[in-house]
C-alpha positions, 0 to 999 in steps of 0.5 A: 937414111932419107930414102929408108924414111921415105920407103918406111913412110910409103909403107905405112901409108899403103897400109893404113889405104889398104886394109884386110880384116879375116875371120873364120867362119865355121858351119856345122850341120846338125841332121843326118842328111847331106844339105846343098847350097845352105845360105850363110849370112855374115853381118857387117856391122863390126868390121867397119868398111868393106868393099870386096871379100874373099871366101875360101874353104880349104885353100878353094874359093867359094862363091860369095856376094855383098849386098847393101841393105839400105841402099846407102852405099855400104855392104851391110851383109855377106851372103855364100852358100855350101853344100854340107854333109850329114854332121859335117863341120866346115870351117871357112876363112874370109877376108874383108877388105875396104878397097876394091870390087866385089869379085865376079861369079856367075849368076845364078839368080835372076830380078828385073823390074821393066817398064811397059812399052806396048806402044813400041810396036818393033819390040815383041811381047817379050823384048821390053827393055825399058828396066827400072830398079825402083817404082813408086805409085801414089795411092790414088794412081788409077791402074798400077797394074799395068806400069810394068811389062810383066805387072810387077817385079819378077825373080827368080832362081834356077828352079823357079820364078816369081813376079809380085803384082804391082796393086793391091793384091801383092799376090805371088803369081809362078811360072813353072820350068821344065829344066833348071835354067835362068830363063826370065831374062829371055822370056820375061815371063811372056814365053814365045813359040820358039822359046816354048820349043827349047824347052822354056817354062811359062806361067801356071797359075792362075791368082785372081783375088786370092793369096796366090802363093803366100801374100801378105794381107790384112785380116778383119776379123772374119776375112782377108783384106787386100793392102789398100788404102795406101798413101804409097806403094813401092817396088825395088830390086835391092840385090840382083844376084849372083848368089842370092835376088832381094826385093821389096814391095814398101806400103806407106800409110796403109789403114790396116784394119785391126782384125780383132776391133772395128774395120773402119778406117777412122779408128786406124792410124797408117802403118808402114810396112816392108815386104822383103823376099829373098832367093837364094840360088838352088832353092825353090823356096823364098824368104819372106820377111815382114817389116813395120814402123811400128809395134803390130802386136795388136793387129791381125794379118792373114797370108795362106795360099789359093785353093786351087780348084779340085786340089788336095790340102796337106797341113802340120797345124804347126804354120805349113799350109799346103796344096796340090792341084791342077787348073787353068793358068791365066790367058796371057800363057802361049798355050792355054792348058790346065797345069798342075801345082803345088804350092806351101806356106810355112809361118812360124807356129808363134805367129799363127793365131788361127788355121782358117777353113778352106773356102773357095778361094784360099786356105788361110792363116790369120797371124800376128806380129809380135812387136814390128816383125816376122818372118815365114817362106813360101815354096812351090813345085810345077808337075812340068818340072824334070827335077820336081815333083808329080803327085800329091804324095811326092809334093807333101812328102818333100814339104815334111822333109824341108819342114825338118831342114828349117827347123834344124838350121846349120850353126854358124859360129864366127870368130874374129 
């Protein structure tokens, strides 16, 4: 009888330490086309602790991430993907459990954050290893620009890679691949001769003061302001993979002009402000989000993208800006040559008060921020590529197509 009791009792204790929740996820694609590596996103929120998960579809395991949002410790997000059929409804079952590890997958996204070790004189150009995950420079620091190895935070996924200058600017700068490959932990945005003859891609844009690819900026009312003065800036890697890269640029007291008032710094109080960018594995396009302290309504912003010299312009006049074009790269490439691009931004119509004409920097947008957030994408393509795009026609093309798929969202329905 002691020994029923005993068994009893170490029963119930193994199942109050070891608990399982599972839901059903089911995921219907409402177009008539095929989708491939659709991102769903499950909130934690309602299910108490989770520290690993399982996800299948039809008896199969799928790939799946958790991310801790906040950095406190605790998964905020569940993150897999899928392909899907043309009207195709998928129902996936996921288990969630308050012990263990995440389970590992191979990565197929890639961020890294690397301190500038240049005065090593053993280490080559692009074998820095001083990696960092968070970096914080005061307002007044002389030249962020050149803490990091590659100027700022890099990512990327197998179609392309993306480094955030560490300054001001915030611009996206791109490099362009031949093959779909990780290649940033090799190259670290520095592409060497031998790297260059297997096939590696290298840097093919050229930014200066421009939007680049689609930064967010500040707008006085008759043009774009970079972010500046701060209190603040930041960089950090939130996620690494293996599914999807977050990283976020975090500007603390920063004197925004309104846009639509005077531009002196006096009349303003300091904003916080949140950049968040998002890569998923299998896509050529990033998520952006916006974040303030506070309610922005009444500010004016900008983002857009560089008007690439000789470039053609394509827009819907409903948020998608884009070019095509070709022009020499910065210097610091391995060869020096004049690199065709083409480059898209994409603002949800409500956030966009104007369509500015193009001048000889950029096409821009000015924007709005309803309340403290918004929300947009930007996307490339390379004429390197084997798997992308070579005309202008081909690039506006695609963008049509990928307008219609952001506009038609899977429906994810998920049921406890």
């Amino acid at each position: 009888m002691k020994q029923a009791i005993a068994l009893f009792l170490l029963s119930m204790l193994t199942a109050t330490a070891s608990a399982s929740k599972t839901i059903t996820v089911t995921v219907s694609n409402p177009m008539n086309i095929a989708r491939t590596d659709v991102p769903i996103v499950i909130n934690l929120s309602s299910y108490g602790e989770v520290r690993s998960a399982l996800v299948t579809l039809n008896g199969q395991e799928v790939p799946c991430q958790l991310d801790d949002l906040d950095k406190n410790d605790t998964f905020d997000e569940l993150c897999f993907l899928t392909n899907i059929d043309k009207k195709e409804k998928q129902q996936f079952t996921v288990t969630l459990m308050d012990e263990g590890e995440p389970r590992p997958y191979p990565a197929r996204v890639f961020a890294e954050m690397v301190l500038s070790n240049t005065k090593d004189k053993k280490l080559k150009k692009n074998q820095q290893n001083n990696y960092i995950e968070s970096i914080t420079a005061r307002g007044d620091a002389a030249y962020t620009y050149n803490i990091q190895h590659h100027h700022g935070v890099d990512f990327e996924s197998e179609l392309n890679g993306i480094r955030i200058y560490f300054d001001a600017r915030q611009t996206l700068d791109l490099y362009g691949k031949f093959t779909k490959q990780l290649e940033l932990k090799e190259t670290q945005f520095y592409t060497d001769a031998d790297q260059k003859k297997r096939g590696y891609g290298d840097d093919v844009l050229w930014v200066g003061q421009t939007f680049g690819l689609g930064a967010f900026r500040g707008w006085d009312g008759q043009k774009p302001t970079l972010v500046e003065p701060v209190a603040t800036r930041t960089q950090r890697i939130i996620s690494y993979g293996p599914l999807r890269t977050i990283v976020e640029v975090i500007d603390k007291g920063w004197l925004a002009p309104k846009g639509n008032l005077s531009p002196l710094t006096s009349h303003l109080s300091p904003l916080n402000m949140t950049l968040r960018y998002t890569q998923y594995a299998g896509h050529r396009d990033t998520d952006v989000d916006v974040l303030f302290n506070k309610d922005v309504s009444d500010y004016r912003f900008s983002t857009g993208i560089i008007n690439v010299k000789g470039s053609e312009e394509f827009s819907n006049k409903k948020g998608l800006r884009a070019c095509w074009g070709t022009d020499y790269p910065s210097t610091d490439t391995l060869n020096w040559k004049r690199e065709t691009v083409g480059l898209a931004v994409l603002v949800p119509q409500q956030n966009v008060v104007s369509e500015e004409p193009a001048n000889k920097d950029n096409y821009a947008l000015v924007l709005k921020v309803n309340g403290r957030q918004m929300a947009y994408k930007v996307t490339y393509t390379s004429a390197n590529e084997s798997f992308g795009y070579h005309t202008a026609k081909e690039w506006f093309d695609y963008l049509k197509a990928w307008c219609k798929e952001v506009e038609k969202p899977v429906v994810v329905k998920v049921d406890d």
